[in-house]
N, C-alpha and C positions, 0 to 999 in steps of 0.2 A: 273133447273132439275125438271121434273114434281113429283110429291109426292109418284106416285107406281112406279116411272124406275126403285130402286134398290129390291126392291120387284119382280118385273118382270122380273131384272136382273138373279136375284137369283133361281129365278122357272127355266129360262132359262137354266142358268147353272145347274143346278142340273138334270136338265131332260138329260143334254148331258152328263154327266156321270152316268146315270140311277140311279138316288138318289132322285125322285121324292116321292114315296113312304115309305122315310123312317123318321118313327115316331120315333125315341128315346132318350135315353137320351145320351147326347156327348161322357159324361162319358165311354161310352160301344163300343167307335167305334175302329175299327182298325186303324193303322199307315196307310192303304191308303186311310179310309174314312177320319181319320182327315186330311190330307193334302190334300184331297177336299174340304174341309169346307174352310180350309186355304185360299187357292186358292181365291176360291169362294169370301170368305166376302172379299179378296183386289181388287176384279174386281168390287165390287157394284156400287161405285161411280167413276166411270170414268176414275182414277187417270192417268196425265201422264206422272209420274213417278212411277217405281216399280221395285224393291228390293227382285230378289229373289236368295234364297242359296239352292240350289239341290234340285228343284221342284219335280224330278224324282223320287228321291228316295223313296222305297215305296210302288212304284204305279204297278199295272198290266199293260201290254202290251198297249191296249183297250184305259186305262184313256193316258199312255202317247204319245200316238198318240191324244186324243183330247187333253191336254194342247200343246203337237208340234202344232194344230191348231189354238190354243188358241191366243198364242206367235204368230204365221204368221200374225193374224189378227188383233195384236196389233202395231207388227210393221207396219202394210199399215197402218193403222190409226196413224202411225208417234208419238206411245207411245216411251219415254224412259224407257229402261230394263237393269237391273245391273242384270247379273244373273251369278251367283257363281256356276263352276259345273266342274265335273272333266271328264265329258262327251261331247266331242270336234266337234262330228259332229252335235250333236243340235247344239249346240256355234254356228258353222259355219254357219249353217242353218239359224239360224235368226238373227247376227251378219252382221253390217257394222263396226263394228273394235271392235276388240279383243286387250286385254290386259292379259298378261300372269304374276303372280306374281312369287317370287322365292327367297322362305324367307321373304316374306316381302314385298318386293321392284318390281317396275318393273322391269321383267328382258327384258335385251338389246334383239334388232332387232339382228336376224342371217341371 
């Protein structure tokens, strides 16, 4: 990995959620800037695997149509995503098998 990717990665991402220009301290950010940051720093380095529990939630209209983009372009790039959400047609959306829990447990095939 060359030395600015995740640096570049980051300018990237941030521009795509119009966060380029913001100076401040983290401390001051709202519930859907900080789960862009979130976002953000677990795409810096490539990973492919990723772990997420209700990306959604949070967020403005705007941002959750770029992470639904986000997610599309992870899956063609053939990333694993564990994503925890009780919102079924993303699921679907970028899902080649779903697993439903229930209580706990998987619950059975209907």
């Amino acid at each position: 990995m060359e030395q600015n990717e995740p640096i570049n990665k980051a300018e990237s991402l941030m521009q795509q959620f119009g966060m380029e220009d913001l100076h401040t301290r983290i401390s001051s950010f709202s519930k859907g800037i900080w789960k862009k940051v979130l976002i953000i720093s677990s795409l810096l380095h490539n990973p492919d695997l990723i772990f997420l529990d209700e990306p959604l939630s949070g967020l403005d209209a705007n941002s959750v149509m770029i992470i639904k983009d986000i997610l599309e372009q992870l899956v063609a790039h053939r990333k694993t995503i564990f994503y925890s959400s009780h919102i079924m047609d993303v699921v679907e959306k970028i899902s080649n098998r779903i697993v439903l829990l229930l209580d706990g447990d998987i619950a059975p095939e209907m």
